[in-house]
C-alpha positions in Angstrom: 202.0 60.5 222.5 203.4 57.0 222.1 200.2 54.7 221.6 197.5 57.7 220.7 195.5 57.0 218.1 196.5 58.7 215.3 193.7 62.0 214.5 193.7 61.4 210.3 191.2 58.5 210.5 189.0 60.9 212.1 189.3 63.9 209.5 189.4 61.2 206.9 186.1 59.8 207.5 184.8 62.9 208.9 184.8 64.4 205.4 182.8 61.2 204.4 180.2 61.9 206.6 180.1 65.4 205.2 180.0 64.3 201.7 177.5 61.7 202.2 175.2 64.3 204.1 175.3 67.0 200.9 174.2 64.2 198.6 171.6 63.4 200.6 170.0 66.9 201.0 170.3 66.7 197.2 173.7 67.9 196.2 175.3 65.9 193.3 179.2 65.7 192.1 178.4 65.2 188.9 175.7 67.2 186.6 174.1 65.7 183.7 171.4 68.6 182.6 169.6 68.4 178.9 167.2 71.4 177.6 165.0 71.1 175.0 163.9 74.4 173.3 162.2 75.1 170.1 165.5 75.7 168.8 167.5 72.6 169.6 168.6 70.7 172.1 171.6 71.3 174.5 173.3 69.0 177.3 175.7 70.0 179.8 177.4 67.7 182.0 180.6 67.2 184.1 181.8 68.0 187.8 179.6 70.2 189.9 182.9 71.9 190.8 184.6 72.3 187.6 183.9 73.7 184.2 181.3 71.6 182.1 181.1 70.5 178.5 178.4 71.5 176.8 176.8 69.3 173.0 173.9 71.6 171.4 172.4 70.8 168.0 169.4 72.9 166.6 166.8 71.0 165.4 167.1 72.8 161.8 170.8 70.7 162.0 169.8 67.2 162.8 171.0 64.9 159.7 170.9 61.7 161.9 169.4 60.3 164.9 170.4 56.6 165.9 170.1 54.3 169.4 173.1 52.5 171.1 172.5 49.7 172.8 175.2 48.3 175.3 175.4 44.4 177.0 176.0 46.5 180.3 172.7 47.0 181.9 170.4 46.3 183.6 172.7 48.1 186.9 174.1 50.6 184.6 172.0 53.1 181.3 172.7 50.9 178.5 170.9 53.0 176.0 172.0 56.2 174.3 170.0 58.4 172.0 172.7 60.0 169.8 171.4 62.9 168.2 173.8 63.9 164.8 174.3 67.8 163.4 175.3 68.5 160.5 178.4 70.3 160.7 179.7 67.1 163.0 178.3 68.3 166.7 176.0 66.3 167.7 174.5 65.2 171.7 174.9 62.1 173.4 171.5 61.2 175.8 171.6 58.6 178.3 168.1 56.7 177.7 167.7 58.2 181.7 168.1 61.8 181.3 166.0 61.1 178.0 162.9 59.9 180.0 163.2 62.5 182.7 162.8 65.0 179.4 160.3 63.4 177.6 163.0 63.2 174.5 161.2 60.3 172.9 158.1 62.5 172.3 160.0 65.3 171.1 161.8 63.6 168.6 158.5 61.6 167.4 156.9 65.3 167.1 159.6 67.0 165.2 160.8 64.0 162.9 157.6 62.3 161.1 159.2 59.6 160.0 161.0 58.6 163.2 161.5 54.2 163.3 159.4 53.8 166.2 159.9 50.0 165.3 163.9 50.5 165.6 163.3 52.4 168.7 161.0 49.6 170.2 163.8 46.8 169.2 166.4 49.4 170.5 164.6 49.3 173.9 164.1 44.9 174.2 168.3 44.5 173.0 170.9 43.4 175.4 173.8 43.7 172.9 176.2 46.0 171.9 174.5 47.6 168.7 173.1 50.8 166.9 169.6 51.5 165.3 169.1 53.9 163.1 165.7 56.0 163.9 165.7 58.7 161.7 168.5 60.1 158.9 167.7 63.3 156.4 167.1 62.7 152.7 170.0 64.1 150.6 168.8 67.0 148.5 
């Protein structure tokens, strides 16, 4: 078999070509879900093939709710919703996922005096910086 061509370039980009063809009929490596309930809100995210982390807050929890801005867009989400609890959980939103879900509306219904200025600055800045939206008044 002197001078063959050797038969792992083949498999090699063979499973390429397999891999390509599942993410174009939709499959994704990667899952990055949000729910919104009544109750709270939940995302779950990691390898399709592996186990996945989850972040939930319930609504009832929420002490703080800020935006961080990032200098690495425009190719890349470079605005995050982070949503605080109150016991220290909290969820992390990719300003992506958080259109897909309508988020922005949500939070406007269920927080009254959401910073919709802060939000609108938020969504012009090319820096790295956070804005607080919304915090709970100490009782």
């Amino acid at each position: 078999m002197k001078g063959a061509i050797p038969w792992w370039p083949s498999i090699f980009f063979g499973f390429c070509a397999f891999f390509m063809l599942l993410e174009q009929f939709g499959w994704k490596p990667y899952r990055n879900r949000l729910e919104i309930s009544s109750s709270g809100i939940r995302r779950t995210f990691g390898p399709a093939l592996r186990a996945k982390k989850v972040e939930e807050v319930a609504w009832s929890d929420v002490s703080k709710i800020e935006v961080e801005t990032t200098d690495a867009g425009p190719a890349v989400d470079d605005m995050f919703f982070w949503i605080h609890g109150a016991s220290g959980k909290g969820v992390v939103v990719s300003s992506e996922i958080a259109g897909k879900h309508g988020l922005v509306k949500e939070l406007q219904a269920r927080f009254p005096g959401l910073d919709n200025h802060a939000l609108a600055e938020a969504s012009g800045c090319c820096s790295n910086r956070h804005f607080l939206l919304w915090e709970k008044l100490a009782s």
